[in-house]
CHARMM internal coordinates of N, CA and C (Angstrom, degrees):
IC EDIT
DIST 1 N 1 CA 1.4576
DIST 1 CA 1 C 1.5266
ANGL 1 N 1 CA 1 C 110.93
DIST 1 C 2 N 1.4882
ANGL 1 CA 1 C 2 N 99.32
DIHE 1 N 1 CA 1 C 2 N -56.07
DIST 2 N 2 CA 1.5218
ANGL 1 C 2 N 2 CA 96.13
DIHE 1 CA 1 C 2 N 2 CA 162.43
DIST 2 CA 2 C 1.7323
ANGL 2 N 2 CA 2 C 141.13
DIHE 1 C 2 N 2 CA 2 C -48.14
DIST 2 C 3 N 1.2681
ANGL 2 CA 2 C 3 N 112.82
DIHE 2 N 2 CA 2 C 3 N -21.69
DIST 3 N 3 CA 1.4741
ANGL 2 C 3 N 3 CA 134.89
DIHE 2 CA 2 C 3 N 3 CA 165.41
DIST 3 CA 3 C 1.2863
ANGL 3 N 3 CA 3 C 117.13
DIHE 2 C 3 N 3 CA 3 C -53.09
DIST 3 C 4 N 1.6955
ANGL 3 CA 3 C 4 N 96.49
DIHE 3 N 3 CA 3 C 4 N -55.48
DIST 4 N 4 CA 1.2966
ANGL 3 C 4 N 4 CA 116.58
DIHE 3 CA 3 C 4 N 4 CA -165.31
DIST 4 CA 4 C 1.6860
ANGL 4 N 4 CA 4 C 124.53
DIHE 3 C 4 N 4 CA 4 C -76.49
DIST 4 C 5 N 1.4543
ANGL 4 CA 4 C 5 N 108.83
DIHE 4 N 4 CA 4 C 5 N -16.06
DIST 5 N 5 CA 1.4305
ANGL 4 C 5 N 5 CA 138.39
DIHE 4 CA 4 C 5 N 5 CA -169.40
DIST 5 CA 5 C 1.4667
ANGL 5 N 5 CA 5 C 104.55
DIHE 4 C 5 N 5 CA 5 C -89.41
DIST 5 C 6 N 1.4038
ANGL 5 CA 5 C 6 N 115.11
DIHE 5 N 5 CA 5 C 6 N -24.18
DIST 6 N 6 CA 1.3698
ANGL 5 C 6 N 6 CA 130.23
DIHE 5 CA 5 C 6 N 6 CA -172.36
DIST 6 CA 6 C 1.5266
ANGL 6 N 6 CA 6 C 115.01
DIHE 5 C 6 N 6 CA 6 C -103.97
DIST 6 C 7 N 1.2249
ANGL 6 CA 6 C 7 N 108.39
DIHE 6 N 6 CA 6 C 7 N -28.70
DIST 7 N 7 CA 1.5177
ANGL 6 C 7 N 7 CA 133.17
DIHE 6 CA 6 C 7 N 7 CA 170.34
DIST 7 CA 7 C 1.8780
ANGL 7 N 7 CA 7 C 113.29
DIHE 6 C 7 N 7 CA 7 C -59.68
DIST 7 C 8 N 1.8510
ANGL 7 CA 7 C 8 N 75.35
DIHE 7 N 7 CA 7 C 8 N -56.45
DIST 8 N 8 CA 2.2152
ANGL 7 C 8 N 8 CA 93.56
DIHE 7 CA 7 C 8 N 8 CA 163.64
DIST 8 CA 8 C 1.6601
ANGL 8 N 8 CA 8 C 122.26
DIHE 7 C 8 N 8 CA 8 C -37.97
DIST 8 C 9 N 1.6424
ANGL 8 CA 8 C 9 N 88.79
DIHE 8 N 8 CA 8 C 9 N -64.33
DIST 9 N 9 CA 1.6577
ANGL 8 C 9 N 9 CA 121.18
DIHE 8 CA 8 C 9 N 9 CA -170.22
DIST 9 CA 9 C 2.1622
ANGL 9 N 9 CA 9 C 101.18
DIHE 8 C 9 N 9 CA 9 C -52.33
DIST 9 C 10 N 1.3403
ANGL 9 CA 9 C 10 N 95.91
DIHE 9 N 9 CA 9 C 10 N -58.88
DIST 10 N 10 CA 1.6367
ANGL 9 C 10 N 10 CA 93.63
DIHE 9 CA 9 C 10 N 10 CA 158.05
DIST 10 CA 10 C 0.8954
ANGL 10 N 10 CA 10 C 121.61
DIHE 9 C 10 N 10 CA 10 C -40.67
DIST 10 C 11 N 1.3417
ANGL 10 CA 10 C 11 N 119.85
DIHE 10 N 10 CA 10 C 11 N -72.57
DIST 11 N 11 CA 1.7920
ANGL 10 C 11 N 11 CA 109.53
DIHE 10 CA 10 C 11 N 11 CA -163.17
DIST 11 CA 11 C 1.1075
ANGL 11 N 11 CA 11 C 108.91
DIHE 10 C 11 N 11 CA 11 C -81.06
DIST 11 C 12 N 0.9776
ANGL 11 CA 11 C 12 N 134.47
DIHE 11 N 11 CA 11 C 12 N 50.46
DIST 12 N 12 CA 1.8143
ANGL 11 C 12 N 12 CA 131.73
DIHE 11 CA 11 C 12 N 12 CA 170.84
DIST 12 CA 12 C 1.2984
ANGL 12 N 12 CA 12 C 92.91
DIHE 11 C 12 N 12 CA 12 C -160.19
DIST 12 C 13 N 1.5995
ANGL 12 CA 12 C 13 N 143.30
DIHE 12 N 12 CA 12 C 13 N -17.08
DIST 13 N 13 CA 1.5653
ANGL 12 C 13 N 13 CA 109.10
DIHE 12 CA 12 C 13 N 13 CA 145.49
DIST 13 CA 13 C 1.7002
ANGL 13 N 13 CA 13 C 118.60
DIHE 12 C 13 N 13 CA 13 C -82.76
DIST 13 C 14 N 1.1137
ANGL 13 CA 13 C 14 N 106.46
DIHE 13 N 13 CA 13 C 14 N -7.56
DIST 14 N 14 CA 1.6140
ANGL 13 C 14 N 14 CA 98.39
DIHE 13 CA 13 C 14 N 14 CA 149.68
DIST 14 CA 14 C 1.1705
ANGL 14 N 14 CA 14 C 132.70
DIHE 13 C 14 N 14 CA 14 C -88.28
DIST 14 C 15 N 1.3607
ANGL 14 CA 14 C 15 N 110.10
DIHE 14 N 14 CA 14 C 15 N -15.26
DIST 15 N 15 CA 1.3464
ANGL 14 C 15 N 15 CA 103.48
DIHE 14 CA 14 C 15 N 15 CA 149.78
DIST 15 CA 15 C 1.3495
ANGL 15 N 15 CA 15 C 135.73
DIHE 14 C 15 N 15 CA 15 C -60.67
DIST 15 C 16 N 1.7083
ANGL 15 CA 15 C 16 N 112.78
DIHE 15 N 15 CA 15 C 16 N -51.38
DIST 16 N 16 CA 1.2213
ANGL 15 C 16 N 16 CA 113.20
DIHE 15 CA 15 C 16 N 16 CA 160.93
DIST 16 CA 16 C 1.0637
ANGL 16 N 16 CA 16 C 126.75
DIHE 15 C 16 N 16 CA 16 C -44.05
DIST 16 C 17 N 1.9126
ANGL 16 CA 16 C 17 N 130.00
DIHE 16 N 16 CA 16 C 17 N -37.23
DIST 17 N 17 CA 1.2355
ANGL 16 C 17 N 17 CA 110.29
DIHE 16 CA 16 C 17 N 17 CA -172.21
DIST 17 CA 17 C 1.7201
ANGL 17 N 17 CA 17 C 115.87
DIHE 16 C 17 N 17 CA 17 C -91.71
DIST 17 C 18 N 1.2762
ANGL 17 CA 17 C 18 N 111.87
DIHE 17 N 17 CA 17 C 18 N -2.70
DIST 18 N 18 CA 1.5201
ANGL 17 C 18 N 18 CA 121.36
DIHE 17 CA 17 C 18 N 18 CA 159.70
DIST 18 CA 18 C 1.4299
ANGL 18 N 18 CA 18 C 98.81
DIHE 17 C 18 N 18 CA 18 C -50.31
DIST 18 C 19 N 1.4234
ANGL 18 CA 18 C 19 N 120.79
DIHE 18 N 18 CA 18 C 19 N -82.95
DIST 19 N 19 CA 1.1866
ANGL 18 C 19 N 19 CA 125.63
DIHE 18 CA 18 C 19 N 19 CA -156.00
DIST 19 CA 19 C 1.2514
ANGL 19 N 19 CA 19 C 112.55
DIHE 18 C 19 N 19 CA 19 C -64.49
DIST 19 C 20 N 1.3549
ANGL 19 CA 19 C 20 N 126.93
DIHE 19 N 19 CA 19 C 20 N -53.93
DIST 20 N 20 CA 1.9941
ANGL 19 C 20 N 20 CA 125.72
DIHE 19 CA 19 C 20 N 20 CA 152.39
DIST 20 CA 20 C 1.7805
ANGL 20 N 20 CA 20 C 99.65
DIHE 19 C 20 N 20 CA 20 C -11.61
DIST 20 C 21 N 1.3220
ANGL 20 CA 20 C 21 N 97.95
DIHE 20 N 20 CA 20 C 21 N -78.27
DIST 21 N 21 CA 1.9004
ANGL 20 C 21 N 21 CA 85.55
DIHE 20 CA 20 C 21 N 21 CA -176.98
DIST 21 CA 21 C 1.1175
ANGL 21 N 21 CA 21 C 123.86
DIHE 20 C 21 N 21 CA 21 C -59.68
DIST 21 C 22 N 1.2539
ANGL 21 CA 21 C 22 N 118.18
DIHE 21 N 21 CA 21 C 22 N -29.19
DIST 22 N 22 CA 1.6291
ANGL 21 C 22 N 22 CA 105.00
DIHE 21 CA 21 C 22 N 22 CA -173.32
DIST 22 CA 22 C 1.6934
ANGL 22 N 22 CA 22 C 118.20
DIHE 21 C 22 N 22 CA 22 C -97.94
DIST 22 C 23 N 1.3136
ANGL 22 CA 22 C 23 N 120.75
DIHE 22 N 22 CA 22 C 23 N 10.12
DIST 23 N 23 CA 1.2509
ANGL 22 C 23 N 23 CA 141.35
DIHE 22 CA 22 C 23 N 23 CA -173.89
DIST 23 CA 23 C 2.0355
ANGL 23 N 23 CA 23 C 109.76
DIHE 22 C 23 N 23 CA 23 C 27.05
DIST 23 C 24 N 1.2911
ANGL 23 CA 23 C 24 N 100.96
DIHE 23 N 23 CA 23 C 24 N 50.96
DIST 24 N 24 CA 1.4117
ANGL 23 C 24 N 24 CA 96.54
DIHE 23 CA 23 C 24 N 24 CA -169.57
DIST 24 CA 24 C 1.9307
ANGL 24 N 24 CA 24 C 100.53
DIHE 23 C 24 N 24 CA 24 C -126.70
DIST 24 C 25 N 1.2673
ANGL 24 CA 24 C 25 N 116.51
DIHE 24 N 24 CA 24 C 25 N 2.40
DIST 25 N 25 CA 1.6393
ANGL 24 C 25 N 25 CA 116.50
DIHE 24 CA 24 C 25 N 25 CA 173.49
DIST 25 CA 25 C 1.6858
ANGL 25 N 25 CA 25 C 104.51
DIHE 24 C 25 N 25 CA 25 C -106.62
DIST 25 C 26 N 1.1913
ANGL 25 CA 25 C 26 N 134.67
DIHE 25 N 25 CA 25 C 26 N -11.42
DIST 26 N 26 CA 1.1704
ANGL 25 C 26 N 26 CA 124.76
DIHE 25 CA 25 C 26 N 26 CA 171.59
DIST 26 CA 26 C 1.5375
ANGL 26 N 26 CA 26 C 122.16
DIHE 25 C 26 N 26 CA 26 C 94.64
DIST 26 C 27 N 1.7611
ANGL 26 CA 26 C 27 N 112.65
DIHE 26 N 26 CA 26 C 27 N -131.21
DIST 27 N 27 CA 1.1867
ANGL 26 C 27 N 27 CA 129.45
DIHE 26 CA 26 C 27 N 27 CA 153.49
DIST 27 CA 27 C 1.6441
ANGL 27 N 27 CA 27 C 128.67
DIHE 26 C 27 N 27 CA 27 C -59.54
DIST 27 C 28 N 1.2232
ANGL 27 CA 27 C 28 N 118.15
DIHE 27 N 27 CA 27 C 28 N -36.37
DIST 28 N 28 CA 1.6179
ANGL 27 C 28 N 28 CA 154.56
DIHE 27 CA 27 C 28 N 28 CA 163.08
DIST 28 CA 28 C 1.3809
ANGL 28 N 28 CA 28 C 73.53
DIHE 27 C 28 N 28 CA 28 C -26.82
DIST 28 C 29 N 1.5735
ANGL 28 CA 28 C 29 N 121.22
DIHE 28 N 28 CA 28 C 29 N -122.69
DIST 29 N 29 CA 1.2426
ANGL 28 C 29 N 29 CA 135.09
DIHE 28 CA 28 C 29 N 29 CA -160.58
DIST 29 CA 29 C 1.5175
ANGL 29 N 29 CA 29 C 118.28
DIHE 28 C 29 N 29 CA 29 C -11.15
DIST 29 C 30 N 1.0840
ANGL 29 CA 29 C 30 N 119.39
DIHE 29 N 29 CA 29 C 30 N -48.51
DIST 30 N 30 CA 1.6677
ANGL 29 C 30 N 30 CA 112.08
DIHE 29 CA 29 C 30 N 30 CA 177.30
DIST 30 CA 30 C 1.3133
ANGL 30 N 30 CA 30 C 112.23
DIHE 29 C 30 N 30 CA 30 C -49.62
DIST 30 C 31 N 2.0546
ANGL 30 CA 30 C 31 N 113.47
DIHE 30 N 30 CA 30 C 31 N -54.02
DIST 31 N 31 CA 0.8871
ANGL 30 C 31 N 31 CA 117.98
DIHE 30 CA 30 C 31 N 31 CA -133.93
DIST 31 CA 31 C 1.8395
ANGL 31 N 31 CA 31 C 84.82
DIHE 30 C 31 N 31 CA 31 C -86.04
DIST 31 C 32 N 1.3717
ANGL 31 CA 31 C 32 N 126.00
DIHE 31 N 31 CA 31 C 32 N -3.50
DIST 32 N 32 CA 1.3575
ANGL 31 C 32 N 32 CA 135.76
DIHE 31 CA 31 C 32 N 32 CA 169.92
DIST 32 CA 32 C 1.6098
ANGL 32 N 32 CA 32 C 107.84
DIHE 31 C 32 N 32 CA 32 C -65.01
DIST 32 C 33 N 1.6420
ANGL 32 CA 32 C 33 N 97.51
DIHE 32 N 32 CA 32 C 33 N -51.97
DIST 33 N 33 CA 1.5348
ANGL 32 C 33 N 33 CA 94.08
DIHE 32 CA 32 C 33 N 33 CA -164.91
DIST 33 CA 33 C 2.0302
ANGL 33 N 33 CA 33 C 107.60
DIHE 32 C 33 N 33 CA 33 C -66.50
DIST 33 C 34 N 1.4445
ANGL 33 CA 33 C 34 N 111.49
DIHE 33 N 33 CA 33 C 34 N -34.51
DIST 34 N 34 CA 1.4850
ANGL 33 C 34 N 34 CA 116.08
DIHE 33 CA 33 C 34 N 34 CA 164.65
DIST 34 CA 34 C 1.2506
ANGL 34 N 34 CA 34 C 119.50
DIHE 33 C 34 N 34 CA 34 C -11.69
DIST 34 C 35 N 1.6639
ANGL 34 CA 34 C 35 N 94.53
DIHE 34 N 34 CA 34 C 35 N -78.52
DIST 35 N 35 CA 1.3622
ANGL 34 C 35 N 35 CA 144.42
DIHE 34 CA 34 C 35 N 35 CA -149.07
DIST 35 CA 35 C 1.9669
ANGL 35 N 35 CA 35 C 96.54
DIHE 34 C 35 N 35 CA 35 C -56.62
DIST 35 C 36 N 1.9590
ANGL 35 CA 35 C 36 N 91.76
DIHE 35 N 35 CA 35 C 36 N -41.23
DIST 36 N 36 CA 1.7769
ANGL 35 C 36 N 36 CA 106.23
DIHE 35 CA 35 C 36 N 36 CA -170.71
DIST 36 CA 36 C 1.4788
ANGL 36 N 36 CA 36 C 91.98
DIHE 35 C 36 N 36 CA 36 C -63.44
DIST 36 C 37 N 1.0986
ANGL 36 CA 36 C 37 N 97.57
DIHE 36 N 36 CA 36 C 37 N -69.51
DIST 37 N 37 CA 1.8499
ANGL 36 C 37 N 37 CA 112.21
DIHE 36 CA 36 C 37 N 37 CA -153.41
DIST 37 CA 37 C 1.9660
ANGL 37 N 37 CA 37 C 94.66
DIHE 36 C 37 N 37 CA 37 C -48.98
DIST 37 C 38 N 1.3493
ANGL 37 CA 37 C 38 N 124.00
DIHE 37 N 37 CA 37 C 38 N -48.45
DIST 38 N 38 CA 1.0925
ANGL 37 C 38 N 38 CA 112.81
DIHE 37 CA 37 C 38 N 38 CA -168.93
DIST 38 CA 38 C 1.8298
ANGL 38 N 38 CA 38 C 111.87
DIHE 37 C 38 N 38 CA 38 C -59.29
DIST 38 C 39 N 1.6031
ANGL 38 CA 38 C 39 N 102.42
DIHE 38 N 38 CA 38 C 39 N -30.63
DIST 39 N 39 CA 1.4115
ANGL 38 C 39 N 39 CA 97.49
DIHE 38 CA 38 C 39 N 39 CA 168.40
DIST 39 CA 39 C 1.4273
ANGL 39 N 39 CA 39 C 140.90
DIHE 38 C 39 N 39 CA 39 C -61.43
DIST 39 C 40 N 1.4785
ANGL 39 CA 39 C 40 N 107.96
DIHE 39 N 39 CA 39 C 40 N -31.66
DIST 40 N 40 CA 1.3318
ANGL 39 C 40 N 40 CA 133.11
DIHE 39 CA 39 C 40 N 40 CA -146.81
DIST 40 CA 40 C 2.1247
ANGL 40 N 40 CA 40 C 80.69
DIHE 39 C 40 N 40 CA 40 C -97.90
DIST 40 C 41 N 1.4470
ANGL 40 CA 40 C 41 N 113.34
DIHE 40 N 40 CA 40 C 41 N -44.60
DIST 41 N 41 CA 1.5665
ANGL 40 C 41 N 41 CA 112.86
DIHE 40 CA 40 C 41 N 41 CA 166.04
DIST 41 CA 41 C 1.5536
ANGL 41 N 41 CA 41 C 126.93
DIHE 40 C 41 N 41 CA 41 C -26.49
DIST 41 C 42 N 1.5910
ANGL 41 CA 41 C 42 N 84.12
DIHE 41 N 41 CA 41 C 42 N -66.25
DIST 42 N 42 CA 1.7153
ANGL 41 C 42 N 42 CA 117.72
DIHE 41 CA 41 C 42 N 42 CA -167.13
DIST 42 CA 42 C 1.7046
ANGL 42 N 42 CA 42 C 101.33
DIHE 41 C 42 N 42 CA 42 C -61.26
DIST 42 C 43 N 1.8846
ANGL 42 CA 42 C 43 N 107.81
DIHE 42 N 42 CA 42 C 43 N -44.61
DIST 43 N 43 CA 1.4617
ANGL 42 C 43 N 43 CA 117.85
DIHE 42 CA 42 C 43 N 43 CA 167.75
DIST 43 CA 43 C 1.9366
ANGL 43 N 43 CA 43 C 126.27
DIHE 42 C 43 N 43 CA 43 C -47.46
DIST 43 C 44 N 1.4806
ANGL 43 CA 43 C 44 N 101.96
DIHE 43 N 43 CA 43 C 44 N -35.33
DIST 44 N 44 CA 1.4728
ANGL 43 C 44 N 44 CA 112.12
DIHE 43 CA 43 C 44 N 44 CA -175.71
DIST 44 CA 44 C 1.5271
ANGL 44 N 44 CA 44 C 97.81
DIHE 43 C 44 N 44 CA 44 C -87.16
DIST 44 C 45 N 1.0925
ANGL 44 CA 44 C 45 N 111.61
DIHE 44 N 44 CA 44 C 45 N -33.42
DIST 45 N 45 CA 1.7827
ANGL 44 C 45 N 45 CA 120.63
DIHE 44 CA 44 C 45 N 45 CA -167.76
DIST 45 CA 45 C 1.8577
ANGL 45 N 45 CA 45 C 104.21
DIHE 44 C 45 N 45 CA 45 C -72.37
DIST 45 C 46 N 1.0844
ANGL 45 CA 45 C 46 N 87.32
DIHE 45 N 45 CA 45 C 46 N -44.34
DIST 46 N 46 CA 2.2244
ANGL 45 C 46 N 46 CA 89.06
DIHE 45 CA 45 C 46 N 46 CA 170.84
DIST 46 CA 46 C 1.6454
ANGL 46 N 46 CA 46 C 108.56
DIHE 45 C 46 N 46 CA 46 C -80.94
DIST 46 C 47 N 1.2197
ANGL 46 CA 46 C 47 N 118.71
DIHE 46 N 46 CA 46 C 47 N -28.35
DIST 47 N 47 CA 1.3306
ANGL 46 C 47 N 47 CA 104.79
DIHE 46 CA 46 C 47 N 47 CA -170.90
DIST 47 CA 47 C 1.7471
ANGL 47 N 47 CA 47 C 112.35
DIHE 46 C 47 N 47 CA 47 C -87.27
DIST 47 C 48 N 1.3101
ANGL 47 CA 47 C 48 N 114.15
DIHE 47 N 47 CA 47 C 48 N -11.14
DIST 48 N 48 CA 1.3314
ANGL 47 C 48 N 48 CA 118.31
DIHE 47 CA 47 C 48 N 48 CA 158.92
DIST 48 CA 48 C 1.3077
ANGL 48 N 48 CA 48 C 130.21
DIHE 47 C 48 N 48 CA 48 C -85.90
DIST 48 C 49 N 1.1854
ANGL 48 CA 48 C 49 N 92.65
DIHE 48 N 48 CA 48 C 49 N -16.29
DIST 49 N 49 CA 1.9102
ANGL 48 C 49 N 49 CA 98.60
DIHE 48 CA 48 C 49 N 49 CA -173.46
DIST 49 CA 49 C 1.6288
ANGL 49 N 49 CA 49 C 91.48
DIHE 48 C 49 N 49 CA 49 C -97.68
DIST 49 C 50 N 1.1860
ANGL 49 CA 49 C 50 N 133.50
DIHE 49 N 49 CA 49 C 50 N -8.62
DIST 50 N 50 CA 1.5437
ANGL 49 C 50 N 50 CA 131.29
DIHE 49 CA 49 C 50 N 50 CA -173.23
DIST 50 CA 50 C 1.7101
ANGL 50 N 50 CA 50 C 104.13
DIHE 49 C 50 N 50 CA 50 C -94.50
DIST 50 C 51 N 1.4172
ANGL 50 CA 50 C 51 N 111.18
DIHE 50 N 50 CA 50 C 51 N -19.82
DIST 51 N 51 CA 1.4390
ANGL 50 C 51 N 51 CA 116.54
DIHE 50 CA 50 C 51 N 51 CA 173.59
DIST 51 CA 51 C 1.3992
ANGL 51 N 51 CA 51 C 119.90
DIHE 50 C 51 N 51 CA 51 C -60.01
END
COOR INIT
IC SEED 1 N 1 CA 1 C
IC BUILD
């Protein structure tokens, strides 16, 4: 699950930075890059507490 959460967090800051360059998704993109960082959080936050 944890793999897979991190796998997420990737493809949606590449998503964001597609759309950052190409200025053609709008508001979308932020609410992508959020969406990453809150994953990639939740990812550091289980893998320390699992130690």
């Amino acid at each position: 699950m944890g793999n897979l959460l991190y796998i997420i967090a990737v493809i949606l800051i590449i998503g964001w930075l597609i759309g950052f360059f190409a200025y053609s998704a709008g508001g979308m993109i932020h609410i992508l890059l959020v969406i990453a960082l809150i994953a990639i959080i939740v990812r550091v936050i289980q893998g320390r507490s699992a130690i």
